[in-house]
N, C-alpha and C positions, 0 to 999 in steps of 0.2 A: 504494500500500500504506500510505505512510504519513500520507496524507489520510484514506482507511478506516478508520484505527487511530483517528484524532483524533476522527471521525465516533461510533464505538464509545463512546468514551470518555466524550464528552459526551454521547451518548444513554443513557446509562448511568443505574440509576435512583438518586434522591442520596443513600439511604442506603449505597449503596455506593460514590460517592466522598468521601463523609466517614466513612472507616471509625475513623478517631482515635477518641479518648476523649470523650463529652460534655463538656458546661462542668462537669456532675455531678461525673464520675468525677474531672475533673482539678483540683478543688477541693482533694482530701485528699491530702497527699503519703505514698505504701504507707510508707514507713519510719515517720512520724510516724505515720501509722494505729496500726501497732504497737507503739508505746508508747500511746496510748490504749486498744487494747484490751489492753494490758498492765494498765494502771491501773482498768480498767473492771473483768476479773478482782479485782485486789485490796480496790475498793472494793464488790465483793460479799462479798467474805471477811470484809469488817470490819464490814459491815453483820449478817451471820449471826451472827458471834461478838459483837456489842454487844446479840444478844436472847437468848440462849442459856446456860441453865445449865452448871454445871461436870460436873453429875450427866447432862447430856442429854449433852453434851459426849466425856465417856468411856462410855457405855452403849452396851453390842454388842450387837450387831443380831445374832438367831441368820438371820435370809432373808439376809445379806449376809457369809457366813461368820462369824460372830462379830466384825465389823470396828466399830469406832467412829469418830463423827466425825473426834477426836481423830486417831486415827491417820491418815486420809485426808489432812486439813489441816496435820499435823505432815510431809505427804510432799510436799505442793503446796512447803509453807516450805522445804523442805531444797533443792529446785532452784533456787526464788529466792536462797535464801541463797549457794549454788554458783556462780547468774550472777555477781551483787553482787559475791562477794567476790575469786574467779576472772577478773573479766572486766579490771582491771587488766595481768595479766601475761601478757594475749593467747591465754593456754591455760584452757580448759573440762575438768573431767574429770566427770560428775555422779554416778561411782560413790564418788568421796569423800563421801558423806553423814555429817553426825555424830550424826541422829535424836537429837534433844534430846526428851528423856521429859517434861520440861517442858510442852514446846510440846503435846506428846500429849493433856495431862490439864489442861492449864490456858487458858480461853478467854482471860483478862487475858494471859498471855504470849506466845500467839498472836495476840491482838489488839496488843500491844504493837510486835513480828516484823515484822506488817502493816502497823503507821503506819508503820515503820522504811522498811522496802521502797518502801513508795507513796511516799512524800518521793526517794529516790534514782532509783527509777524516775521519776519525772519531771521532773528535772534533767539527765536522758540529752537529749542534745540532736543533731542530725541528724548531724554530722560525728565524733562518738562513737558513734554508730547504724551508721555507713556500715564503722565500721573492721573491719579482718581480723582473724579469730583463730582459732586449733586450738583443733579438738575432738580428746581424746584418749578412752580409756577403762581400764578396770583398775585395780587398786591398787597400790601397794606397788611392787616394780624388776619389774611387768610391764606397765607404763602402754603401753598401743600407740598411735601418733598413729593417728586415723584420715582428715580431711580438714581441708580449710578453711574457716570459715564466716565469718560475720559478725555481730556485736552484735546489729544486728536478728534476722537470723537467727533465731539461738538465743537470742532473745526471743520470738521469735513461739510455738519451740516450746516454751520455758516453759509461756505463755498457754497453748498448747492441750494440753499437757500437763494443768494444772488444770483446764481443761473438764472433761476426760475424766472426772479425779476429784471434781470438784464433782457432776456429773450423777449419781455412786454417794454422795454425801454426802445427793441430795437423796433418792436410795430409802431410806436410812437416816432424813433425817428424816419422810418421810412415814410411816414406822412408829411415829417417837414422834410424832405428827402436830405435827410446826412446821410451820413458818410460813415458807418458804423466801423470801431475796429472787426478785424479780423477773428470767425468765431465766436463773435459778441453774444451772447446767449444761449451757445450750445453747450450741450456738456461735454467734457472731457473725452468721457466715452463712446458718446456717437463720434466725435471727432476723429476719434481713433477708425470707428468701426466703418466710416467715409472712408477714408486713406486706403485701407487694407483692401474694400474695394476697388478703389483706383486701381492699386498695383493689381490685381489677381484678374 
């Protein structure tokens, strides 16, 4: 039986005994991934707001409810701000928003917000990535814990948090017809999962 097993096992075709990671995948380590594409998000943000009027900037869109850049991008900043500031005393809560009206109508202060971010986000470094910390939620003496997560973690969902609202940033500029950065809105993954198309 267990001459048979060994028989199997070697007969076996190789991509099924090397089912590990390629040299590819085990290049990039997942937690450092997600500070890069932390930092990738942000250095889109800052590249849109370095072309972008103040007047394009706050202009609503009647196809996207009346919503403005502004406002989309002042809501990306307020959970980066909540990681940043939050992530110190191991508790998240993202309903504490302070929506700075600022950040809403001004691309210089929103571009400002963004060097601020991209500099601290990329000083996170793996053993500050890896560490534990509550997510709560609520305001004020009804804050309820809900689990446990991690730096990375809820970095990651940052990142794809802004996805979501960049890709309605960019239906917004394509009505003032800008000039979106590259990828503005997609994620990561499809972007990959395009490419690999290409080539095949």
């Amino acid at each position: 039986m267990r001459e048979n097993h060994a028989r199997q096992k070697d007969s076996a075709p190789q991509s099924m005994q090397n089912s590990g990671p390629s040299d590819s995948e085990s290049l990039v380590d997942p937690v450092i991934g997600i500070r890069s594409g932390a930092l990738e998000s942000l250095r889109q943000g800052r590249e849109m707001l370095e072309t972008i009027s103040p007047e394009q900037y706050s202009a609503p869109c009647p196809q996207a409810f009346d919503a403005t850049i502004g406002q989309h991008y002042r809501h990306c900043l307020d959970h980066f701000e909540l990681f940043i500031s939050q992530m110190p005393s191991k508790e998240i809560n993202y309903d504490l928003r302070d929506r700075q009206a600022r950040i809403e109508t001004s691309p210089v202060a929103a571009l400002e917000k963004t060097r601020q971010f991209e500099h601290v986000v990329s000083e996170l470094d793996e053993k500050t990535l890896n560490q534990t910390i509550r997510l709560s939620a609520g305001v004020g003496d009804r804050i309820i814990g809900l689990c446990h997560s991690t730096v990375a973690r809820e970095l990651y969902y940052v990142t794809a948090h802004t996805i979501h609202h960049y890709a309605l940033i960019a239906v917004i500029g394509n009505h003032l017809e800008l000039s979106m950065p590259r990828n503005f809105g997609i994620a990561p993954s499809t972007v990959a999962y395009l490419a690999a198309r290409t080539r095949a």
